[in-house]
SEMIKOL-652088 format. One record per residue (C-alpha): residue in one letter; chain; x, y, z. Coordinates in steps of 0.02 Angstrom, whole numbers, plus 50000, padded with zeros to 5 digits. Each point is the difference from the previous one (the first is absolute). Example, Ala and Ser with C-alpha at 12.3 -4.5 7.8 and 13.67 -1.06 7.14 Angstrom:
! residues 2
residu,chaine,x,y,z
a,A,50615,49775,50390
s,A,50069,50172,49967
//
This chain:
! residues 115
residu,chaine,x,y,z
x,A,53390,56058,54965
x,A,50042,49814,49989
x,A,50149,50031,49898
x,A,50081,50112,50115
x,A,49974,49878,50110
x,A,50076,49865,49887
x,A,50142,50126,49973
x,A,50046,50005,50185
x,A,50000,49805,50000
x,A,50097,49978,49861
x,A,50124,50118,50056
x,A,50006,49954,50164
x,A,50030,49836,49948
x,A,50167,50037,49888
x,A,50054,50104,50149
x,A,49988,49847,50134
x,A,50086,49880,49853
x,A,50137,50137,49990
x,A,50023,50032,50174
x,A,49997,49791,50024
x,A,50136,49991,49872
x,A,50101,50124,50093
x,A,50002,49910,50151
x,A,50049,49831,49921
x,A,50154,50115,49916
x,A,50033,50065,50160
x,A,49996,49845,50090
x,A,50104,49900,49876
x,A,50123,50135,50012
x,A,50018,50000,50166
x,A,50029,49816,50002
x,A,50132,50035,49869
x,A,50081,50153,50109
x,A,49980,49878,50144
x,A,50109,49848,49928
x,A,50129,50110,49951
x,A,50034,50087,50146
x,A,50024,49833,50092
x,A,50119,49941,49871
x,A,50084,50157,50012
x,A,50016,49983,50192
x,A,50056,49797,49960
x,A,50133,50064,49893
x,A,50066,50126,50121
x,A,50003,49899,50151
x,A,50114,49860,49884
x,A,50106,50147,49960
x,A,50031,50054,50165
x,A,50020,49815,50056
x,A,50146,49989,49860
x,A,50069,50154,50024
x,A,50014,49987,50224
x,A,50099,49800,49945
x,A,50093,50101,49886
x,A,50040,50138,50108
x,A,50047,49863,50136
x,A,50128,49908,49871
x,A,50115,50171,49982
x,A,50161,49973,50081
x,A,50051,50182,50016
x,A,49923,50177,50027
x,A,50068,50061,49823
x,A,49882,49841,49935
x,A,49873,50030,50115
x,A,49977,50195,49918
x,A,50011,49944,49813
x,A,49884,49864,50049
x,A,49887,50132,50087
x,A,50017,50136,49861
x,A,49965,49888,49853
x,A,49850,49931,50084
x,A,49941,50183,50039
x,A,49997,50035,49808
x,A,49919,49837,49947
x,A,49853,50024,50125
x,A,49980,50183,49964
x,A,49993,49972,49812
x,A,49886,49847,50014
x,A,49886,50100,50105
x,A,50001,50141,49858
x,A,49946,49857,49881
x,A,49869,49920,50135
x,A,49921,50173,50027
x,A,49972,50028,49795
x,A,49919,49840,49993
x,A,49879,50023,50162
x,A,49974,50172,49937
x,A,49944,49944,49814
x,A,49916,49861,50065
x,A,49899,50115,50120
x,A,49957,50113,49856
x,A,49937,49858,49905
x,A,49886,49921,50109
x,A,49910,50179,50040
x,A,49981,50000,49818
x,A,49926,49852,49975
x,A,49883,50029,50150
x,A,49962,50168,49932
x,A,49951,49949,49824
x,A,49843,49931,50019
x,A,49925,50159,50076
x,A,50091,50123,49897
x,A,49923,49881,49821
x,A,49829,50015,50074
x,A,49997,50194,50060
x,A,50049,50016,49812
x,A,49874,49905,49928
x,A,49864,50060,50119
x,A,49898,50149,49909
x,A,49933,50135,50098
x,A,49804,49982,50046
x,A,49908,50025,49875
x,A,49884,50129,50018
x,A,49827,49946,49996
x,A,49893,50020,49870
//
């Protein structure tokens, strides 16, 4: 009786450690997810801050729509490249958060029936 009772100690035990480990993941990630998005938003307002001076410096309409085009394509391929990395990075902090569980509901036997 006392070693089902050990069993369900132990065991609950690894669980809290596991579900404690997921939470530091989780929380380091979102840290990590939260620093970036502020850089990202730094970045953008600089770019916007370049691009309105720029936009102000054209001398003619015909300048003003090349200007306007070009910076159209830069933004919509950097945001192609911004969303890959959020995305990957997103993907890798739920994996980190979700490794500790997923290691210990493998290494967790069934109950043992008892004897």
């Amino acid at each position: 009786m006392f070693d089902v009772l050990r069993y369900f100690m132990e065991a609950g035990k690894a669980n809290l450690t596991a579900i404690v480990a997921s939470h530091a993941a989780a929380i380091r990630g979102v840290h990590v997810l939260t620093w970036a998005c502020f850089s990202l938003a730094r970045r953008n307002i600089e770019t916007a801050h370049l691009a309105s001076r720029a936009m102000l410096a054209c001398r003619t309409p015909v300048e003003t729509t090349l200007l306007h085009s070009r910076l159209a394509r830069e933004t919509f391929s950097r945001f192609l490249v911004e969303r890959n990395q959020m995305a990957e990075m997103i993907s890798s902090i739920v994996r980190q958060t979700l490794t500790p569980i997923g290691l210990r509901c493998q290494s967790q036997p069934f109950f043992p029936l008892y004897r």
